[in-house]
DRENLUM-492289 format. One record per residue (C-alpha): residue in one letter; x, y, z; residue number from 1. Coordinates in nm, 3 decimals. Example, Ala and Ser with C-alpha at 12.3 -4.5 7.8 and 13.67 -1.06 7.14 Angstrom:
// DRENLUM-492289
  r        X        Y        Z    k
  a    1.230   -0.450    0.780    1
  s    1.367   -0.106    0.714    2
***
This chain:
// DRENLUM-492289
  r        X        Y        Z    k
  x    0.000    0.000    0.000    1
  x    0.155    0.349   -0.071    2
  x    0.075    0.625    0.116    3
  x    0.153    0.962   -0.023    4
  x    0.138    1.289    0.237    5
  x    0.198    1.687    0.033    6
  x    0.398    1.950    0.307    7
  x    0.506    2.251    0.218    8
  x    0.371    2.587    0.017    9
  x    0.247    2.457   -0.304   10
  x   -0.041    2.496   -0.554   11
  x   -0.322    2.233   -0.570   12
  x   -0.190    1.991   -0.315   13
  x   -0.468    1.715   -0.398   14
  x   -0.376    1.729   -0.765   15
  x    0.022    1.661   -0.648   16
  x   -0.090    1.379   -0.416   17
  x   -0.292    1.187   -0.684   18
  x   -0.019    1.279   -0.938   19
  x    0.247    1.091   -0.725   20
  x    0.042    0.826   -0.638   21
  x   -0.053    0.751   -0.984   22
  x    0.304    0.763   -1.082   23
  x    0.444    0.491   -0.790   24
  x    0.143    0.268   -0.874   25
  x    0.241    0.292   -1.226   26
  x    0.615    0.212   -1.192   27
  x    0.563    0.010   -0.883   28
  x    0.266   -0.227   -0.937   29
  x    0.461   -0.507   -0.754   30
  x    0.454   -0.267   -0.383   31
  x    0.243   -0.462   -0.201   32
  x    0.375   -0.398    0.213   33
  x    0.328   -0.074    0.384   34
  x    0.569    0.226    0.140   35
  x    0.554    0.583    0.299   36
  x    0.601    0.875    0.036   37
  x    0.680    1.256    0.244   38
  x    0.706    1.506   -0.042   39
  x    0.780    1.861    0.079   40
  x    0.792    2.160   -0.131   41
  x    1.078    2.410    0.047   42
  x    1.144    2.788   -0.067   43
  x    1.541    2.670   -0.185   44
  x    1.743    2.372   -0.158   45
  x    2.091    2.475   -0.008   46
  x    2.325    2.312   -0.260   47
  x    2.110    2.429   -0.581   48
  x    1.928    2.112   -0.616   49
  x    1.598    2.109   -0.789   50
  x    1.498    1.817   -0.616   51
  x    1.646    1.494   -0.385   52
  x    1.496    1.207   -0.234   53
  x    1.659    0.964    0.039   54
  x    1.461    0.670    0.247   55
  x    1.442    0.301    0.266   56
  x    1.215    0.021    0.097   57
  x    0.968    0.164    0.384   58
  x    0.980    0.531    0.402   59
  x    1.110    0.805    0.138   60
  x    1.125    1.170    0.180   61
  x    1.095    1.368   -0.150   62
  x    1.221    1.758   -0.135   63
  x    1.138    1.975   -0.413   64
  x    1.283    2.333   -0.446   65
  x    1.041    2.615   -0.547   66
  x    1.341    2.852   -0.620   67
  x    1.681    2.800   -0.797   68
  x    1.966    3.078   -0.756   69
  x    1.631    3.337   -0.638   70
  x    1.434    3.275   -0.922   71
  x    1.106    3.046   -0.857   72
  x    1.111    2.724   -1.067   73
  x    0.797    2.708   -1.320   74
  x    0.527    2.470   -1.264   75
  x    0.591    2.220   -1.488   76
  x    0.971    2.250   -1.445   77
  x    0.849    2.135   -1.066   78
  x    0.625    1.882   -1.161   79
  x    0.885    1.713   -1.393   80
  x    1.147    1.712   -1.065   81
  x    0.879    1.507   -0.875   82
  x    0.846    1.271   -1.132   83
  x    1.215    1.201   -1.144   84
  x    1.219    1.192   -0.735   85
  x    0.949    0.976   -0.770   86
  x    1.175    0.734   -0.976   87
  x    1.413    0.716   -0.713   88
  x    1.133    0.590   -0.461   89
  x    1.086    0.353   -0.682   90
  x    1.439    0.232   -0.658   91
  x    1.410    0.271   -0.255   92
  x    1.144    0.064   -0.268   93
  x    1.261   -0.239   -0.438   94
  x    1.610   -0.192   -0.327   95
  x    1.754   -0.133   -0.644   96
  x    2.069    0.074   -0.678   97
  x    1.989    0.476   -0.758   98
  x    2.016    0.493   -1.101   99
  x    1.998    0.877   -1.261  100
  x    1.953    0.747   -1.596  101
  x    1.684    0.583   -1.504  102
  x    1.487    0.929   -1.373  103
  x    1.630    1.113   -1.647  104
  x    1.493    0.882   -1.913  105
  x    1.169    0.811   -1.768  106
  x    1.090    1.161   -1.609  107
  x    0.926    1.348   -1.895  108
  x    0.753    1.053   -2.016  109
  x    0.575    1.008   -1.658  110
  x    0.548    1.386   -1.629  111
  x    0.317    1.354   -1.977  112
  x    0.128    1.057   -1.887  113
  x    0.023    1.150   -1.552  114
  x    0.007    1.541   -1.527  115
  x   -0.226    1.537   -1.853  116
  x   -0.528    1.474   -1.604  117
  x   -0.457    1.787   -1.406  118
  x   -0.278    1.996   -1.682  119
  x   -0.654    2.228   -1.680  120
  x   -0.714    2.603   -1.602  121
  x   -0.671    2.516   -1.228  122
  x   -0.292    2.507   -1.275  123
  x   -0.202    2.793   -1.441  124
  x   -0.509    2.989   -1.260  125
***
């Protein structure tokens, strides 16, 4: 069972929820025991990061930056991060080793498949 929990100052927190949750069921169909997803959306990541996730096959916290170098990220740009964050879960969660080609490869294709639903005129409203 994956649960997903949103923190953080962020547009349309249900629509993020559902997003990541339809992402992990779609690249994890075989996570069957108890997998925790944190995501939290924070003003700037110290090191310039757009994104990092760390955790276990049990628990992973996702952090998403908002602002690069005092400039805010856009949207989609965002969005995109999570899905590749997201990929690494994945990896947490079937204790495979993190693999950044991986997230890069699959990122925009998960970003396109799954935001689609909630790409409307209550995101860019």
């Amino acid at each position: 069972m994956i649960v997903v929990e949103v923190f953080g100052k962020v547009k349309n927190k249900k629509a993020i929820r559902k997003y990541a949750e339809d992402i992990l069921c779609d690249i994890g169909k075989n996570i069957t025991s108890l997998f925790e997803v944190e995501i939290r959306f924070v003003t700037k990541i110290e090191n310039g990061d757009y994104g990092y996730c760390v955790g276990d096959d049990e628990f992973v916290d996702i952090v998403i930056a908002k602002n690069i170098d005092g400039e805010p990220v856009p949207y989609r740009e965002i969005m995109i991060t999570l899905a590749h964050e997201l990929v690494h879960a994945k990896q947490f969660a079937y204790r495979q080793q993190s693999s950044e080609h991986e997230c890069n490869s699959k990122e925009k294709i998960l970003f396109e498949k799954h935001w689609k639903v909630f790409d409307s005129a209550m995101m860019f409203s």
